[in-house]
Predicted model as a PDB file, atoms N, CA, C, CB and O in Angstrom, pLDDT in the B-factor column:
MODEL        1                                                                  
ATOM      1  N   UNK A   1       0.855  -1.175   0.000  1.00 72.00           N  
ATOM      2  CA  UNK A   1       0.000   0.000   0.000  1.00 72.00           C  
ATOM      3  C   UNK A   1       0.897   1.233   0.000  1.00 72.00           C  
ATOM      4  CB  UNK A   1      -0.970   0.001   1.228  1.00 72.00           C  
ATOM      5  O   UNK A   1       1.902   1.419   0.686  1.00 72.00           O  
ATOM      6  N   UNK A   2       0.287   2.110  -0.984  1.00 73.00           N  
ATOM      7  CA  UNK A   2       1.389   3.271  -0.819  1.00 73.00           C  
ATOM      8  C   UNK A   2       1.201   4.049   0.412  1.00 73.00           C  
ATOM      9  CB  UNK A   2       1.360   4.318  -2.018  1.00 73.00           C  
ATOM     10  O   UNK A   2       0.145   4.066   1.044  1.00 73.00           O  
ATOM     11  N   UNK A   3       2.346   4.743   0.751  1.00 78.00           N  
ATOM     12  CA  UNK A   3       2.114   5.653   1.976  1.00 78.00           C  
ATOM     13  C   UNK A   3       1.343   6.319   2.207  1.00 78.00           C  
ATOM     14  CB  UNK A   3       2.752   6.329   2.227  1.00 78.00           C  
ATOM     15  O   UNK A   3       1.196   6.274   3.429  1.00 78.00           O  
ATOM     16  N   UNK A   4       0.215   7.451   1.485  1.00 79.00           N  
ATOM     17  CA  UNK A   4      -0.283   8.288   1.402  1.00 79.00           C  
ATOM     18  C   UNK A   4      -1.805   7.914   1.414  1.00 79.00           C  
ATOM     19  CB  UNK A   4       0.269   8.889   0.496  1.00 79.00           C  
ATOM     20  O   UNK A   4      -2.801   8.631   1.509  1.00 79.00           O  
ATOM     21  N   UNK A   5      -1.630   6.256   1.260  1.00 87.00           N  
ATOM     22  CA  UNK A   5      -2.946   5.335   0.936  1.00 87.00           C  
ATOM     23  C   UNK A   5      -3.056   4.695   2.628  1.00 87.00           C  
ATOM     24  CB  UNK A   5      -2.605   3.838  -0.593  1.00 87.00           C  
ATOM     25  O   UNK A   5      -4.011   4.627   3.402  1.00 87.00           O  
ATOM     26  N   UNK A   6      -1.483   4.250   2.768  1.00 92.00           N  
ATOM     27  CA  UNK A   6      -1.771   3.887   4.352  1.00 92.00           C  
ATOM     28  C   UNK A   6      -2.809   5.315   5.113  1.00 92.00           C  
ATOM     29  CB  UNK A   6       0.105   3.738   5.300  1.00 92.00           C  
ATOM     30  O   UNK A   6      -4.012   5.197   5.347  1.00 92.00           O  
ATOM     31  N   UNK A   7      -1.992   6.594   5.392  1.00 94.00           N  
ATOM     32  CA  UNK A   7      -2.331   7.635   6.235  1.00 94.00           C  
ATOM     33  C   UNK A   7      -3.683   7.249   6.018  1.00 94.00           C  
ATOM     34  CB  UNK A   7      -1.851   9.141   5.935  1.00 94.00           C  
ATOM     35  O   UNK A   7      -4.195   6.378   6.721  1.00 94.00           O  
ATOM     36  N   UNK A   8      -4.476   7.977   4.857  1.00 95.00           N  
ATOM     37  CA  UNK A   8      -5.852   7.634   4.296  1.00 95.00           C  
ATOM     38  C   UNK A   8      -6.514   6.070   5.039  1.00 95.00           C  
ATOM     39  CB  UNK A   8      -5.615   7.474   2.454  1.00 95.00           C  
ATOM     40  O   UNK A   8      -7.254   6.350   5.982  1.00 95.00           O  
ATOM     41  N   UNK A   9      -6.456   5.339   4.924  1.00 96.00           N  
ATOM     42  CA  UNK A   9      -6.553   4.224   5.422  1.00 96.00           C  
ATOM     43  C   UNK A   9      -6.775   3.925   7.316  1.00 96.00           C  
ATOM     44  CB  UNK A   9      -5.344   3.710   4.808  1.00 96.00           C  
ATOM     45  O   UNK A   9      -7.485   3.325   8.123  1.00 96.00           O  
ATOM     46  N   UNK A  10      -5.764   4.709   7.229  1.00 96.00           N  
ATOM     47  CA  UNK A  10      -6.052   5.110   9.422  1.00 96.00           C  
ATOM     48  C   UNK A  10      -6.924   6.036   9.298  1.00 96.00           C  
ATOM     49  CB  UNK A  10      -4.532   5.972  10.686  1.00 96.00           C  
ATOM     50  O   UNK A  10      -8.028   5.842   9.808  1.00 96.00           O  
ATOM     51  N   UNK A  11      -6.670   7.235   8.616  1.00 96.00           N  
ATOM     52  CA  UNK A  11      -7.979   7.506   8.913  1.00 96.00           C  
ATOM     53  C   UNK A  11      -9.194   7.387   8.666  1.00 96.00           C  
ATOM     54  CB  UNK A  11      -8.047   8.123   8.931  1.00 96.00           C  
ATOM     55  O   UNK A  11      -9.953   8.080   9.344  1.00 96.00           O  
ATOM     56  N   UNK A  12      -9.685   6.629   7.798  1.00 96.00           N  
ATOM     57  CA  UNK A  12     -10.646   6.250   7.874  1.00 96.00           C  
ATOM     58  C   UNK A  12     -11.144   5.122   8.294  1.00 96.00           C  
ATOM     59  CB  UNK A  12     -10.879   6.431   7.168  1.00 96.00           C  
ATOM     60  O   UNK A  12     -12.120   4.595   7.761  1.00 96.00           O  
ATOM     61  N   UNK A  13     -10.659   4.748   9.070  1.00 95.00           N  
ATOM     62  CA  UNK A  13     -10.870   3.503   9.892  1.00 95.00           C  
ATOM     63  C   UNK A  13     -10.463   4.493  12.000  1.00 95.00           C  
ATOM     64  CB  UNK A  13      -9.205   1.807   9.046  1.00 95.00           C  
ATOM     65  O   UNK A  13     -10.614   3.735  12.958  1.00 95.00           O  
ATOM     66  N   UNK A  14     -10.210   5.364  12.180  1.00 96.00           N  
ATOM     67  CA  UNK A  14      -9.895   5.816  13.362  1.00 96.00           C  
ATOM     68  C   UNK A  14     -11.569   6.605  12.931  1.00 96.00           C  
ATOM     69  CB  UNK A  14      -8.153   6.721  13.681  1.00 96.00           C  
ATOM     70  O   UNK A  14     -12.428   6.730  13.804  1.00 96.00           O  
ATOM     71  N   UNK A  15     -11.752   6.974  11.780  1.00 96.00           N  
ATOM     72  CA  UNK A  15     -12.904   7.869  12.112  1.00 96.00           C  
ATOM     73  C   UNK A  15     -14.002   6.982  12.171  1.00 96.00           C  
ATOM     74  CB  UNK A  15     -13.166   9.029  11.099  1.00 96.00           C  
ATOM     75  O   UNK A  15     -15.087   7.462  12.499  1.00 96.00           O  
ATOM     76  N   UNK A  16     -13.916   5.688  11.897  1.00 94.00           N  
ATOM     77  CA  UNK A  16     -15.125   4.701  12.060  1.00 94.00           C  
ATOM     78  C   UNK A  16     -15.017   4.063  13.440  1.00 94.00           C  
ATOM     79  CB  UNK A  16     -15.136   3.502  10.894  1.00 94.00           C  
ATOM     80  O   UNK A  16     -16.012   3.526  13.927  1.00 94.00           O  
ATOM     81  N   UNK A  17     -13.907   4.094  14.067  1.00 93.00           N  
ATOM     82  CA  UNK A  17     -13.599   3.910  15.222  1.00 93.00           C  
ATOM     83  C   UNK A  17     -14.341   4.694  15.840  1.00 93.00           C  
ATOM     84  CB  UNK A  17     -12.429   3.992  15.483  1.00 93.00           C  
ATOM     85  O   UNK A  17     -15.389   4.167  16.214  1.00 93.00           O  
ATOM     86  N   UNK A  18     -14.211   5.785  16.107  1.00 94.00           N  
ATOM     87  CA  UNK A  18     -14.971   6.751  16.846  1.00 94.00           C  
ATOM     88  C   UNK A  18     -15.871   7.291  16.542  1.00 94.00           C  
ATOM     89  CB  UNK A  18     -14.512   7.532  17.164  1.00 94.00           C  
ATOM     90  O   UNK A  18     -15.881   8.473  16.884  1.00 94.00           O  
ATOM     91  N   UNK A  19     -16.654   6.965  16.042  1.00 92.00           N  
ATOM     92  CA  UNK A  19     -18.072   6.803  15.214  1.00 92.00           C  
ATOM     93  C   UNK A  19     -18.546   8.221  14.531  1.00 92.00           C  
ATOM     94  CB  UNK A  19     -19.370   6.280  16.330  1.00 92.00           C  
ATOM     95  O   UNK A  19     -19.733   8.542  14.593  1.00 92.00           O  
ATOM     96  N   UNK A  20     -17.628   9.015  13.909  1.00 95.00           N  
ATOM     97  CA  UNK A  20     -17.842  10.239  13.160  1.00 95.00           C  
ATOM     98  C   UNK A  20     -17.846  10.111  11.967  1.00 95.00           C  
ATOM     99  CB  UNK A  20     -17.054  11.151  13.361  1.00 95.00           C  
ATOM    100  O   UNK A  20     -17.774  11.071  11.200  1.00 95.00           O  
ATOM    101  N   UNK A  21     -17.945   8.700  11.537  1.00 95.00           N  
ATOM    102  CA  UNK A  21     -18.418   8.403  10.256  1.00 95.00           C  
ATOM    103  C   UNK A  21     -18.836   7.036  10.185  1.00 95.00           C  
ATOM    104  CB  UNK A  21     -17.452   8.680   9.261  1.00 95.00           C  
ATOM    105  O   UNK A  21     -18.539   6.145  10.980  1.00 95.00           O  
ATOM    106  N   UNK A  22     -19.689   6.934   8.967  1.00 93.00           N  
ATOM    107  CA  UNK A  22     -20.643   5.727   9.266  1.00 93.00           C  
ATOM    108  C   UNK A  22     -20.230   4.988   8.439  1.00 93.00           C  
ATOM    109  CB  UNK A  22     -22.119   5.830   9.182  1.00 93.00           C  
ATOM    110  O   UNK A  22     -19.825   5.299   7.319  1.00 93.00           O  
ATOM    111  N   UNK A  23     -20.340   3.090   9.286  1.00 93.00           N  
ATOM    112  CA  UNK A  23     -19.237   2.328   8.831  1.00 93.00           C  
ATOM    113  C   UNK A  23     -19.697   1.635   7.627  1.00 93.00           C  
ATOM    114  CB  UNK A  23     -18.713   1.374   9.872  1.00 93.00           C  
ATOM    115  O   UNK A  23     -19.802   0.409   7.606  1.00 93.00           O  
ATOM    116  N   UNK A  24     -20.075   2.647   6.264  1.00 93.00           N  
ATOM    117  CA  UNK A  24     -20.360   2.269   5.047  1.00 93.00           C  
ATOM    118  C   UNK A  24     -19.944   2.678   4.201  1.00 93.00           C  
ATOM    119  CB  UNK A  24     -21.223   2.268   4.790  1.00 93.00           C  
ATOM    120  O   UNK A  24     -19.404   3.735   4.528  1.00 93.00           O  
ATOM    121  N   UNK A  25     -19.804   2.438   2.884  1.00 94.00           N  
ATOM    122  CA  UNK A  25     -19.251   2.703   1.391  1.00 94.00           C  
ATOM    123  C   UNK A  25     -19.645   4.478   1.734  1.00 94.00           C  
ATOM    124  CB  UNK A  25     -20.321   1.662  -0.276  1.00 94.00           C  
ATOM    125  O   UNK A  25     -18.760   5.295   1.989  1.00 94.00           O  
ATOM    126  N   UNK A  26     -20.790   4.749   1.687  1.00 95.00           N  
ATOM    127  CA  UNK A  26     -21.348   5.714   1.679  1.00 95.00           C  
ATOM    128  C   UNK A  26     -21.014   7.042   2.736  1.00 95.00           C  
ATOM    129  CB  UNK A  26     -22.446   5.203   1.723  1.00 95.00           C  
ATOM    130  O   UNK A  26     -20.674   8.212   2.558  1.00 95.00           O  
ATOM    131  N   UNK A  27     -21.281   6.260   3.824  1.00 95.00           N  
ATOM    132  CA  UNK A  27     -20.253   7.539   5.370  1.00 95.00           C  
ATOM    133  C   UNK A  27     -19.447   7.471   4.918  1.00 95.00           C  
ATOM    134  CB  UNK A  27     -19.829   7.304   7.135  1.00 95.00           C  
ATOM    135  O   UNK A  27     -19.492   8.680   4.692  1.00 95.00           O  
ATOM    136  N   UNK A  28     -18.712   7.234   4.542  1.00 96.00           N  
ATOM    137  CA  UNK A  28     -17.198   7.078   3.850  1.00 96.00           C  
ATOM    138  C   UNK A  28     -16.831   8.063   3.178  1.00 96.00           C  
ATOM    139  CB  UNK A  28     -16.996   6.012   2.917  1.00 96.00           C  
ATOM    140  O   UNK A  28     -16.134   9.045   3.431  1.00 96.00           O  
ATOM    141  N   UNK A  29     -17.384   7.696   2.267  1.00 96.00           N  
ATOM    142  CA  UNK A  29     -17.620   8.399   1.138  1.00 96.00           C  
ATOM    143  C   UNK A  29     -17.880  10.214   1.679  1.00 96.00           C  
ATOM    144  CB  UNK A  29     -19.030   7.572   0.347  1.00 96.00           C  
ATOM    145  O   UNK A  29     -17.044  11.110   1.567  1.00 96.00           O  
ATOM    146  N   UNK A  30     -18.854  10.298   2.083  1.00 96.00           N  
ATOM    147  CA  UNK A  30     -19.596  11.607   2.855  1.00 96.00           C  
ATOM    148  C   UNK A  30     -18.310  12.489   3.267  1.00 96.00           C  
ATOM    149  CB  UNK A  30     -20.629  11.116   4.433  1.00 96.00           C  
ATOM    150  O   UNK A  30     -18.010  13.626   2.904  1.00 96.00           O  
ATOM    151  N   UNK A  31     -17.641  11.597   4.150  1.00 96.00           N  
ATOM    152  CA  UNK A  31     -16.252  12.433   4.866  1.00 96.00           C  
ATOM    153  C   UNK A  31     -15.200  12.299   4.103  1.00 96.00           C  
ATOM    154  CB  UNK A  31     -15.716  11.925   6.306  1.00 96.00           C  
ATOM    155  O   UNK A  31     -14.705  13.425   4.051  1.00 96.00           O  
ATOM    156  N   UNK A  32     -14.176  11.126   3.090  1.00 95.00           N  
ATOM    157  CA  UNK A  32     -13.474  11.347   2.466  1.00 95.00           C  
ATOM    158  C   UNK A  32     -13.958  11.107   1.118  1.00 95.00           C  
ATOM    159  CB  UNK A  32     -12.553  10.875   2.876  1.00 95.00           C  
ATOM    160  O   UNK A  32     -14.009   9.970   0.649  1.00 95.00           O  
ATOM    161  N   UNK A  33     -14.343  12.232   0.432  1.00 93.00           N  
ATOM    162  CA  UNK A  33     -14.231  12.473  -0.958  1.00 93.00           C  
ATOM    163  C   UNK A  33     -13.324  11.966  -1.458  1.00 93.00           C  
ATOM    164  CB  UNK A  33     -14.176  13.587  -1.316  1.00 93.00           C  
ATOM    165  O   UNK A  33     -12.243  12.024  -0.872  1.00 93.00           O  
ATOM    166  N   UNK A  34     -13.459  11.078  -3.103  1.00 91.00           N  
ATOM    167  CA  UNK A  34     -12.322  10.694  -3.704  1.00 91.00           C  
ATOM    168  C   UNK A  34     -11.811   9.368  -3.810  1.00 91.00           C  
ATOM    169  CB  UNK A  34     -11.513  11.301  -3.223  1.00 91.00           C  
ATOM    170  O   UNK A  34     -11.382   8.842  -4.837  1.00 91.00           O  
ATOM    171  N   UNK A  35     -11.917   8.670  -2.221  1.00 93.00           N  
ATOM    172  CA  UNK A  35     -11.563   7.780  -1.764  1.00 93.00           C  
ATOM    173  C   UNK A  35     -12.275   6.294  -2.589  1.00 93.00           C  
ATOM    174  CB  UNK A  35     -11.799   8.097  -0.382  1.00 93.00           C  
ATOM    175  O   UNK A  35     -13.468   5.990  -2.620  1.00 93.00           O  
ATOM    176  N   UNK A  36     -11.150   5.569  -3.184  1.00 94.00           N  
ATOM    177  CA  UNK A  36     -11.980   4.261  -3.916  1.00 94.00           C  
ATOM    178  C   UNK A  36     -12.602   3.308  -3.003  1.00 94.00           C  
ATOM    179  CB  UNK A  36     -11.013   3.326  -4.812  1.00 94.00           C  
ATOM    180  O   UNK A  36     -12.378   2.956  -1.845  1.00 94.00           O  
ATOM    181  N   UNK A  37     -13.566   2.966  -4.015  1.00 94.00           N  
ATOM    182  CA  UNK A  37     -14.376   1.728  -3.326  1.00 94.00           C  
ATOM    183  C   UNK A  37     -13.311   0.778  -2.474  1.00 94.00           C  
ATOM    184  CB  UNK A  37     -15.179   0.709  -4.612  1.00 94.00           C  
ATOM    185  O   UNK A  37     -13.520   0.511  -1.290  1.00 94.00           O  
ATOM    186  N   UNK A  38     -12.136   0.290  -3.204  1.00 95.00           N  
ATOM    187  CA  UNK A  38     -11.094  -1.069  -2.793  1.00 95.00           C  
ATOM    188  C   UNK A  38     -10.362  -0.232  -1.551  1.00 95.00           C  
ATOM    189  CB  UNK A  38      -9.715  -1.713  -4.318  1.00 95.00           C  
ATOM    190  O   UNK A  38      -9.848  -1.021  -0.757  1.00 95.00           O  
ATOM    191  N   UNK A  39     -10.206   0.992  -1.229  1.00 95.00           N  
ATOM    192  CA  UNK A  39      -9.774   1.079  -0.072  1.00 95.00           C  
ATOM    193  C   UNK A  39     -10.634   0.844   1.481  1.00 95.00           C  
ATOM    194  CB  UNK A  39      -9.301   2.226  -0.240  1.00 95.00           C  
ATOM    195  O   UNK A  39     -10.473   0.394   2.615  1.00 95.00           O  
ATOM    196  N   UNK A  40     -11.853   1.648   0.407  1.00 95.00           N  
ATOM    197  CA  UNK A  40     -12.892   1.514   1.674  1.00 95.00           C  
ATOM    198  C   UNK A  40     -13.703   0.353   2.033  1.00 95.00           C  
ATOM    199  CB  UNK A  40     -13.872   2.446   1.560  1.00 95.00           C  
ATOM    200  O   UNK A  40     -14.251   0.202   3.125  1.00 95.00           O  
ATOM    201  N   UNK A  41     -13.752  -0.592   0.881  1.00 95.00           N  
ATOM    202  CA  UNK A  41     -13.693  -1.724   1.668  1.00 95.00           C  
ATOM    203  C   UNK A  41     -12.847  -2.741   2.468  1.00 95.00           C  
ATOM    204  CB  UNK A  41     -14.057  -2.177   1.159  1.00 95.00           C  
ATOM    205  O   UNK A  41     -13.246  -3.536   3.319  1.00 95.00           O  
ATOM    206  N   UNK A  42     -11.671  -2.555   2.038  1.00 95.00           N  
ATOM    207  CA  UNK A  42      -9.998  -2.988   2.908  1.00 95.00           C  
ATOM    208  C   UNK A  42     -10.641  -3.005   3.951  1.00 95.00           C  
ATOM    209  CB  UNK A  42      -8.446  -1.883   3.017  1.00 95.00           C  
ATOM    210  O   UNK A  42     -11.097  -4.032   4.454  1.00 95.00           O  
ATOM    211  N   UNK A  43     -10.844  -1.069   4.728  1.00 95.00           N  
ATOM    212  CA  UNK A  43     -11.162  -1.079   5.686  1.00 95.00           C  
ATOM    213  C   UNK A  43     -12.220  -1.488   6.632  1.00 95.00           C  
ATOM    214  CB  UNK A  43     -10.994  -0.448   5.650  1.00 95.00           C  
ATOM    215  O   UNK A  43     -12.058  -1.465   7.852  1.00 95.00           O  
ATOM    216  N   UNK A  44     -13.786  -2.029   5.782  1.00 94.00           N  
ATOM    217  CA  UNK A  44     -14.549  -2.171   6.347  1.00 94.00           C  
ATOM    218  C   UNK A  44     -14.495  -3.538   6.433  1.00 94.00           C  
ATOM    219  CB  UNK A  44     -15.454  -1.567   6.009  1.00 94.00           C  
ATOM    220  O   UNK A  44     -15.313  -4.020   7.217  1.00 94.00           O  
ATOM    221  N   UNK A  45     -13.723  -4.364   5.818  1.00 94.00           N  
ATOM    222  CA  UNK A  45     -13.523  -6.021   5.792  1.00 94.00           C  
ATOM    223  C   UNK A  45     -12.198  -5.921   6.994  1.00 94.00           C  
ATOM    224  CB  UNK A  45     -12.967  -6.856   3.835  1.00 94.00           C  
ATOM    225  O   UNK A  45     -12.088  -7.021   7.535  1.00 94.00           O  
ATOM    226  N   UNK A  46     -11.595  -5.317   7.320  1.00 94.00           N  
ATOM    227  CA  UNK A  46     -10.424  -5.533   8.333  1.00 94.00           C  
ATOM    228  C   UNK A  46     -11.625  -5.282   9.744  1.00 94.00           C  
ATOM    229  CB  UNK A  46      -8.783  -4.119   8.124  1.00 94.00           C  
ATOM    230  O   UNK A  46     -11.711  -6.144  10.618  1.00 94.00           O  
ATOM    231  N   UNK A  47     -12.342  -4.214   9.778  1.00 92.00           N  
ATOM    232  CA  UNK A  47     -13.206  -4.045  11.066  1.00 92.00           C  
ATOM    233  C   UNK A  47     -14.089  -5.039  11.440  1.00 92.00           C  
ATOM    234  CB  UNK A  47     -14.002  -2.937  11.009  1.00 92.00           C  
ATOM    235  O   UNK A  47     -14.246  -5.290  12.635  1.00 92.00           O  
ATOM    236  N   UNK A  48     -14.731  -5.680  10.518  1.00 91.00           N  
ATOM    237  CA  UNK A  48     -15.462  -6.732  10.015  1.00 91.00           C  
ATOM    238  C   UNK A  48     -14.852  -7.955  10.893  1.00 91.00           C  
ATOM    239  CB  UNK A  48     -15.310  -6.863   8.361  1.00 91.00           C  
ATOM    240  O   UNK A  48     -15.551  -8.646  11.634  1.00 91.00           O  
ATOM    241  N   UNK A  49     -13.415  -8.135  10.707  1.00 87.00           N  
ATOM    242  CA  UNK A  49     -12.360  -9.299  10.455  1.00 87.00           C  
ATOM    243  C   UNK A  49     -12.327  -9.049  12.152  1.00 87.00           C  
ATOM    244  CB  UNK A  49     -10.664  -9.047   9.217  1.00 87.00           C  
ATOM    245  O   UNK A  49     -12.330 -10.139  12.723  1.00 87.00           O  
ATOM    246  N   UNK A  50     -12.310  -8.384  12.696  1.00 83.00           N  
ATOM    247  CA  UNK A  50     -11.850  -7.762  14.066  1.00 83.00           C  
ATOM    248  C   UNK A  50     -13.097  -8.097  15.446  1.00 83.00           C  
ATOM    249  CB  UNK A  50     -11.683  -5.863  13.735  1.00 83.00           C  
ATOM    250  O   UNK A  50     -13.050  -8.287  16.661  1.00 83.00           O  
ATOM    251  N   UNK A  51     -14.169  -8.020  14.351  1.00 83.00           N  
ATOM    252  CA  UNK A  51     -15.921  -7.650  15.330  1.00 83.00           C  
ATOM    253  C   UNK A  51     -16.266  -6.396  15.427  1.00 83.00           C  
ATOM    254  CB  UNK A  51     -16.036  -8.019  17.039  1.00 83.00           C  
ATOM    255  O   UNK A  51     -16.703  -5.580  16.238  1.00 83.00           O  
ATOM    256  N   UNK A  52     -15.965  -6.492  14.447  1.00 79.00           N  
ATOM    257  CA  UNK A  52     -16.445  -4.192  14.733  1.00 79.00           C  
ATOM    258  C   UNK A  52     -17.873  -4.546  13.963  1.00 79.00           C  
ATOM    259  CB  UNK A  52     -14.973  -2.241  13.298  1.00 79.00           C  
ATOM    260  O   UNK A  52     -17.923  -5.117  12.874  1.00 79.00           O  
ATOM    261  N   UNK A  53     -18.995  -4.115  14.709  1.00 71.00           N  
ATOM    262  CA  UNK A  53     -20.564  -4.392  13.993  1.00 71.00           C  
ATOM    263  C   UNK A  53     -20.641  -2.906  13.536  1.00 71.00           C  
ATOM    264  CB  UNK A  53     -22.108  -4.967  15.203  1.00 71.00           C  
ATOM    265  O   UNK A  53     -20.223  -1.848  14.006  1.00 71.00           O  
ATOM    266  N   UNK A  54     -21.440  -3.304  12.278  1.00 63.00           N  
ATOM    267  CA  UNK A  54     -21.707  -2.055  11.740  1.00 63.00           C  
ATOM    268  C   UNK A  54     -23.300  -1.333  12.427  1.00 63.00           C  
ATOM    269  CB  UNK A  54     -21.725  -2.342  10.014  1.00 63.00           C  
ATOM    270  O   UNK A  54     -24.177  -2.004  12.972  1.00 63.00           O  
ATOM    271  N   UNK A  55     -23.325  -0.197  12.264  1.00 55.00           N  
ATOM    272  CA  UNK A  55     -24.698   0.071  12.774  1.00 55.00           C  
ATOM    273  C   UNK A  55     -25.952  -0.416  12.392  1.00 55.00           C  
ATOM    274  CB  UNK A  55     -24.885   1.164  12.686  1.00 55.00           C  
ATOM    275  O   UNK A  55     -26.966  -0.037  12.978  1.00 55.00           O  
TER     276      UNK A  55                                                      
ENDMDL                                                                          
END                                                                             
């Protein structure tokens, strides 16, 4: 993963952590503009992988 994809990547998974964004394609989406589908699901299949329930 490139570096700039990691940063991106924490954060959007620290902001689903702390529930200021909603743990979907879409909240996602809402707060980081831009951001591809394959990252944002990385992240929602690693939370997934962990027990993180979605709302």
């Amino acid at each position: 993963m490139a570096p700039c994809h990691a940063q991106i990547y924490l954060d959007i998974k620290n902001a689903v952590l702390a529930k200021t964004v909603k743990p979907s394609q879409r909240g996602i989406n809402e707060s980081f503009r831009g951001v591809g589908r394959d990252l944002m699901n990385q992240v929602l299949e690693e939370l997934k992988g962990v027990g993180f329930k979605a709302l």
